[in-house]
C-alpha positions as CSV (number, residue, x, y, z in Angstrom):
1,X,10.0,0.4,-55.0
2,X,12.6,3.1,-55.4
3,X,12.9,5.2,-52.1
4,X,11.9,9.0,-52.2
5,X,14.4,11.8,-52.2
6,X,13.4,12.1,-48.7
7,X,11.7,11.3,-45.9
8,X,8.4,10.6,-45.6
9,X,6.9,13.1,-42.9
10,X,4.1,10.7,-40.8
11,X,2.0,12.0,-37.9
12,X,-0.3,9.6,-36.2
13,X,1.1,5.9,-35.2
14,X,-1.7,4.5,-34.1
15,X,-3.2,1.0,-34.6
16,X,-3.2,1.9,-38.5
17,X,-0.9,4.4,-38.8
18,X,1.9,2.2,-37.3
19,X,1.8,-0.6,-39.6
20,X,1.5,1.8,-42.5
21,X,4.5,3.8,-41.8
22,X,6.7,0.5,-41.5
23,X,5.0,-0.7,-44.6
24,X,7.0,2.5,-46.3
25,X,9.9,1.7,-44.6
26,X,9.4,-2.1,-45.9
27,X,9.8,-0.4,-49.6
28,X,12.7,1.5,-49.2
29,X,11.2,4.6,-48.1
30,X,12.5,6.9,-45.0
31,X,10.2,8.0,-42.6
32,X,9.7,11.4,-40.0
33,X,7.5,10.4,-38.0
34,X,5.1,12.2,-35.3
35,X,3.3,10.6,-31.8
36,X,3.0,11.4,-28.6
37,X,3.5,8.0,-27.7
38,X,6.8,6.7,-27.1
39,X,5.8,3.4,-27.2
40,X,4.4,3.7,-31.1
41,X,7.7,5.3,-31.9
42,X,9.7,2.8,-30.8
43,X,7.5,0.1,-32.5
44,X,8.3,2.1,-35.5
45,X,11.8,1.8,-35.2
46,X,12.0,-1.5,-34.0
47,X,13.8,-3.9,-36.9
48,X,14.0,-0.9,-39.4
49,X,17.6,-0.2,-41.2
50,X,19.7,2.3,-39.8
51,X,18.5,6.2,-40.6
52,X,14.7,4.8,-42.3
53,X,12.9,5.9,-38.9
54,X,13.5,9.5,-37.6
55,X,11.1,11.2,-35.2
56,X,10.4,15.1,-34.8
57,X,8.5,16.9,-31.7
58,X,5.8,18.6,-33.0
59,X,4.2,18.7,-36.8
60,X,5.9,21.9,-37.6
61,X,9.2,20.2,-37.4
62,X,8.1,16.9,-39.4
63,X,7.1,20.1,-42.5
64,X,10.5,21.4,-41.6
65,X,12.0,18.1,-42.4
66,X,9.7,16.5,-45.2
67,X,8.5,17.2,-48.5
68,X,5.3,15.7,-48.4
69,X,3.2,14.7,-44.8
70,X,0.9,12.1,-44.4
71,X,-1.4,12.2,-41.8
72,X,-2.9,9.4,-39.6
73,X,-5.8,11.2,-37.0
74,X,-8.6,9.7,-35.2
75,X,-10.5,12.3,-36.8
76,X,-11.5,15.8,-38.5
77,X,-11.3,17.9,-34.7
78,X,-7.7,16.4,-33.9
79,X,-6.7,16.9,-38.0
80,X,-7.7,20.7,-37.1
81,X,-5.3,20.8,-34.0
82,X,-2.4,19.3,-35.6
83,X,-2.7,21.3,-38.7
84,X,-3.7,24.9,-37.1
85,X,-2.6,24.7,-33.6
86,X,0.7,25.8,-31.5
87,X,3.7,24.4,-33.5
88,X,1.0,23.1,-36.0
89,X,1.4,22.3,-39.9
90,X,-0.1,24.7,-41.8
91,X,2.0,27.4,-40.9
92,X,4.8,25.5,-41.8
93,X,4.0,24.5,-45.3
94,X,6.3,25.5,-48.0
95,X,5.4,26.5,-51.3
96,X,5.4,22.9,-53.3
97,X,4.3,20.7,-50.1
98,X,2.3,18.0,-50.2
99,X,-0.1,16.9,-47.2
100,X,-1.9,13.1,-47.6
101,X,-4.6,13.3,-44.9
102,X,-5.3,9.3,-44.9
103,X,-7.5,9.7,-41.8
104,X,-11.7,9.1,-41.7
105,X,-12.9,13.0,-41.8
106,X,-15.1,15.1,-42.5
107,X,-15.2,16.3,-46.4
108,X,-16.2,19.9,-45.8
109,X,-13.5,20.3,-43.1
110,X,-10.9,18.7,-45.9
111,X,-12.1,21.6,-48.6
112,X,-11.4,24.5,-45.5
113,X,-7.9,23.4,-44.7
114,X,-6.5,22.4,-48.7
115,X,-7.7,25.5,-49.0
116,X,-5.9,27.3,-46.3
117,X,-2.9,25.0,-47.6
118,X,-3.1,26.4,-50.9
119,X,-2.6,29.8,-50.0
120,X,0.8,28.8,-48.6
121,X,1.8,27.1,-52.3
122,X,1.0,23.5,-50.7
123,X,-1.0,21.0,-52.1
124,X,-3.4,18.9,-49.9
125,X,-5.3,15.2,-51.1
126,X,-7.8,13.0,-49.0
127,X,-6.8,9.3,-49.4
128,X,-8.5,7.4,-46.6
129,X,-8.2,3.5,-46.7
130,X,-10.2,1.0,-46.7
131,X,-9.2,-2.5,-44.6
132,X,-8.1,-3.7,-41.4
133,X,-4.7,-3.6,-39.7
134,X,-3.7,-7.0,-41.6
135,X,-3.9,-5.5,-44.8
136,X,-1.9,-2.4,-43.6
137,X,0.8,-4.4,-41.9
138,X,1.2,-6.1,-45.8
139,X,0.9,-2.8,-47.7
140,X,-2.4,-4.0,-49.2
141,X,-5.0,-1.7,-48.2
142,X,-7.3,-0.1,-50.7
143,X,-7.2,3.3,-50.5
144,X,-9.7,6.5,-52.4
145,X,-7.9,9.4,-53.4
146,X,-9.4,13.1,-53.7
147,X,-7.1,15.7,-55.3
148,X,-6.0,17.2,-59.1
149,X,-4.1,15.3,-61.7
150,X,-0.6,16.9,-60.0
151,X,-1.7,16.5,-56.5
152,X,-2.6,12.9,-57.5
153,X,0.7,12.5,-59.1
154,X,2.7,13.4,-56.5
155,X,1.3,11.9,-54.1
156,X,0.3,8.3,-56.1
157,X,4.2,6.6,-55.2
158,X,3.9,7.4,-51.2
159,X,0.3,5.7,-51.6
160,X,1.8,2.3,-53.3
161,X,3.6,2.2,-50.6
162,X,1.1,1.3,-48.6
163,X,-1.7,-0.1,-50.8
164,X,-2.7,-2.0,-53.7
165,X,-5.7,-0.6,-55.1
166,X,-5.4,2.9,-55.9
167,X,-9.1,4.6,-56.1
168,X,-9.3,8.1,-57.8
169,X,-12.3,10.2,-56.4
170,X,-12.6,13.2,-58.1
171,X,-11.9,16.9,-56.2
172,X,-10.2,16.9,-52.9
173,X,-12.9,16.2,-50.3
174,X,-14.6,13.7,-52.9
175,X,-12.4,10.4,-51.3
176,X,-13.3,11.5,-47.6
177,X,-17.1,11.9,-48.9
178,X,-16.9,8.2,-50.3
179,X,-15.2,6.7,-47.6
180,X,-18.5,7.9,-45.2
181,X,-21.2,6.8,-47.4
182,X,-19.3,3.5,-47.8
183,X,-19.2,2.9,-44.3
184,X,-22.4,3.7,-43.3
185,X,-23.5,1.0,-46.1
186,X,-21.7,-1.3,-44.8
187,X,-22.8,-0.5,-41.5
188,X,-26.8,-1.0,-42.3
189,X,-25.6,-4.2,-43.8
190,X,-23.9,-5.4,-40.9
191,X,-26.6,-4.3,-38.9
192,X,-29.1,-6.0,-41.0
193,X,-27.4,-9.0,-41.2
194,X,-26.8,-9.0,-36.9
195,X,-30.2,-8.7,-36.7
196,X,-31.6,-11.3,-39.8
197,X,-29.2,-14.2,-37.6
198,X,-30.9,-12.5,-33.6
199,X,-34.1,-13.7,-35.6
200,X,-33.3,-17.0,-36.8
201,X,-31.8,-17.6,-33.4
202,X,-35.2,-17.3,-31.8
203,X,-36.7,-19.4,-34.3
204,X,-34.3,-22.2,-34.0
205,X,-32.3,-22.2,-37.8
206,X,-29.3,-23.5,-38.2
207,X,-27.7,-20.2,-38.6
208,X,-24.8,-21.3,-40.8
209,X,-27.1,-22.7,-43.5
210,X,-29.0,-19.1,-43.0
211,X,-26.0,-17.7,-43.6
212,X,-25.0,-19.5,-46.6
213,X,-28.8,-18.5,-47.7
214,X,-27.7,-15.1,-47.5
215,X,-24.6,-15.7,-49.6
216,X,-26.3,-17.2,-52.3
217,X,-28.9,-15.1,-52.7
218,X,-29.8,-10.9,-52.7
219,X,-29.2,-10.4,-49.1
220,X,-25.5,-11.3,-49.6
221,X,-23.3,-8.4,-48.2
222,X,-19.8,-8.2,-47.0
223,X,-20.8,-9.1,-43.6
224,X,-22.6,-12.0,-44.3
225,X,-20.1,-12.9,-46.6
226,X,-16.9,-12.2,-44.0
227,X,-18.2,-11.7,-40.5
228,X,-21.5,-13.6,-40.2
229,X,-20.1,-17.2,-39.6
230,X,-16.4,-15.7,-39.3
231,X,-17.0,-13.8,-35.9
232,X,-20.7,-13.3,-35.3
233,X,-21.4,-17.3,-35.1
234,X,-18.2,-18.6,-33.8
235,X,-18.8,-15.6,-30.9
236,X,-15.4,-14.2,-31.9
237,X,-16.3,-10.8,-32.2
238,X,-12.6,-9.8,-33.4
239,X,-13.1,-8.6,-37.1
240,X,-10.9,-6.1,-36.5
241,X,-12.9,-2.5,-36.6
242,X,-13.9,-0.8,-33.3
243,X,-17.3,-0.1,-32.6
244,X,-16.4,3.9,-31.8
245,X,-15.3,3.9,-35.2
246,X,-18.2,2.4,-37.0
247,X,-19.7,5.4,-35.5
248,X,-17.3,8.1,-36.1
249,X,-17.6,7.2,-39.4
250,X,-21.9,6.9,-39.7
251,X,-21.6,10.7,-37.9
252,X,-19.3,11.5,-40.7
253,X,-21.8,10.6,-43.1
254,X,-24.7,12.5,-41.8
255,X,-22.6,15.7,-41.7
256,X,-23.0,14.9,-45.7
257,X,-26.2,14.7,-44.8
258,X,-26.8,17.7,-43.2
259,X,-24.3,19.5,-45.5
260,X,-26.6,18.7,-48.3
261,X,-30.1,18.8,-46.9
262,X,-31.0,15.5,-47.7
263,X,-33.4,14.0,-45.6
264,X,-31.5,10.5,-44.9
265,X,-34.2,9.2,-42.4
266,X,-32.3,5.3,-42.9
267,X,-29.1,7.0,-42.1
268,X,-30.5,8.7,-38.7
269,X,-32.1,5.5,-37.8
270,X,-29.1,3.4,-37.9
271,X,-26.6,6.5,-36.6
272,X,-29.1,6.0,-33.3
273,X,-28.4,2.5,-33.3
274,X,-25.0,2.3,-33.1
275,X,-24.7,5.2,-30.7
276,X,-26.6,3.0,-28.4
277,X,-24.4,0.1,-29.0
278,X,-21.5,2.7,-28.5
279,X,-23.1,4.0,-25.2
280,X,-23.9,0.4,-23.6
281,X,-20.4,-1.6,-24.9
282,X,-18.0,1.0,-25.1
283,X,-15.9,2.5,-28.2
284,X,-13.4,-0.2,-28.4
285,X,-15.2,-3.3,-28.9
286,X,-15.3,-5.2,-32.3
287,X,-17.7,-3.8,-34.4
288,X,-19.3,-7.1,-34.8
289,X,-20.3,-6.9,-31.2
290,X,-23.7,-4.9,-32.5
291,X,-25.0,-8.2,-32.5
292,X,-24.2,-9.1,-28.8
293,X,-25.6,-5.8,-28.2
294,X,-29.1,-6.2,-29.7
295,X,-29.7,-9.4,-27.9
296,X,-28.8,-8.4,-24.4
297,X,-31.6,-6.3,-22.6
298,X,-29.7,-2.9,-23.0
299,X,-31.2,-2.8,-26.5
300,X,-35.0,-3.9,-25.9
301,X,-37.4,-1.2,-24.5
């Protein structure tokens, strides 16, 4: 892939953002990236050519010094800091900008600040992603993309560059919207399933033929299909999604919710759930651990 005229700015290294910006770097492309943690930078720059990874202290400088800005945020609160606070983005943005906000927020709260970008001349897309940190370490990650046909276009190379399935939305905000209700989908289903296995446990099945019940039949979902036997059976627990997460992302969901006025009474009940799991096991367990969680006494009562 042919680099970009210049750097890529990228603010947030984290678990996912890290392997994403050195999957641009792995195709050519130059990144500016933005972390507090010196130890994320330097995994950034470890193994890269000379000049691909640059660094800049605060987000206004990665806008002074990029064209277009991904971001890479725990979510919607910390995207409103970096973007409106001291030495923030927004007030940076030059007329012609593009800003990538690849995080898991909130889709009202992405409307508010592409709006507040477009008054400076910027454009700004939603393009969360979908898969774990071994698909962004090999540039493979799906990824849903809200925005216009130029926002979309400008912004389509940078995403190759760090997936393979390229998911148009609709309006900016509509990617962010489906990233939620996907989640919490999957979370019922994982939730379902922990429990369906919690049952046959007590009544003595063999747990991998129940499994490959599942998979055969209507109750086949992705996590019976890639986490029941995988790392719910073996006791693994390591499918690569934190538990805080799973949450952040069901929360996410019933601000849609409440945005909307629908009455999602499945959606409260399993938001409840997995803030208990959250309050008993912690935020950074595997999200797969819901099923240690509803067989220890925390859960009964």
């Amino acid at each position: 892939m042919a680099a970009a005229a210049g750097p890529i700015g990228f603010i947030g290294l984290g678990m996912m953002g890290l392997p994403m910006a050195r999957s641009l770097i792995a195709r050519s492309f130059r990144v500016l990236g933005c972390d507090t943690s010196e130890a994320a930078r330097a995994a950034v720059a470890e193994g890269a050519p000379e000049g691909a990874a640059t660094f800049a202290a605060t987000p206004a400088a990665v806008a002074a010094g990029a064209e277009v800005v991904v971001l890479m945020l725990p979510n919607s609160r910390v995207i409103a800091s970096v973007m409106e606070g001291e030495g923030g983005l927004l007030a940076a943005l030059r007329p012609g900008m593009l800003v990538i906000d690849m995080s898991s927020s909130e889709p009202g709260e992405t409307r508010r600040l592409a709006a507040l970008a477009a008054e400076r001349g910027a454009m700004m897309a939603d393009a969360p992603v979908s898969g774990s940190v071994a698909k962004a370490k090999t540039g493979t990650l799906a990824i849903m993309v809200g925005g216009d046909d130029a926002t979309f276009a400008r912004a389509e190379p940078v995403l190759k560059g760090m997936g393979e399935a390229i998911i148009r939305t609709g309006t900016v905000g509509s990617a962010h919207a489906m990233k939620a209700l996907n989640n919490y989908v999957y979370a019922a289903g994982l939730l379902a399933t922990a429990e369906a296995l919690r049952m046959g446990e007590a009544l003595g099945l063999d747990l991998g033929i129940l499994t490959d019940v599942m998979n055969a039949s209507s109750g086949r979902n992705i996590a019976t299909e890639t986490k029941s036997r995988q790392e719910i059976i073996s006791g693994r627990y390591a499918g690569g999604f934190q538990l805080g997460l799973m949450r952040k992302d069901l929360d996410t969901a019933g601000s849609i919710a409440a945005e909307t006025g629908f009455p999602a009474a499945m959606l409260a009940l399993c938001c409840e759930r997995w803030a208990e799991a959250v309050a008993a096991l912690g935020p950074k367990v595997d999200n797969t651990e819901i099923h240690r969680f509803i067989g220890s006494n925390t859960s009964k009562g």
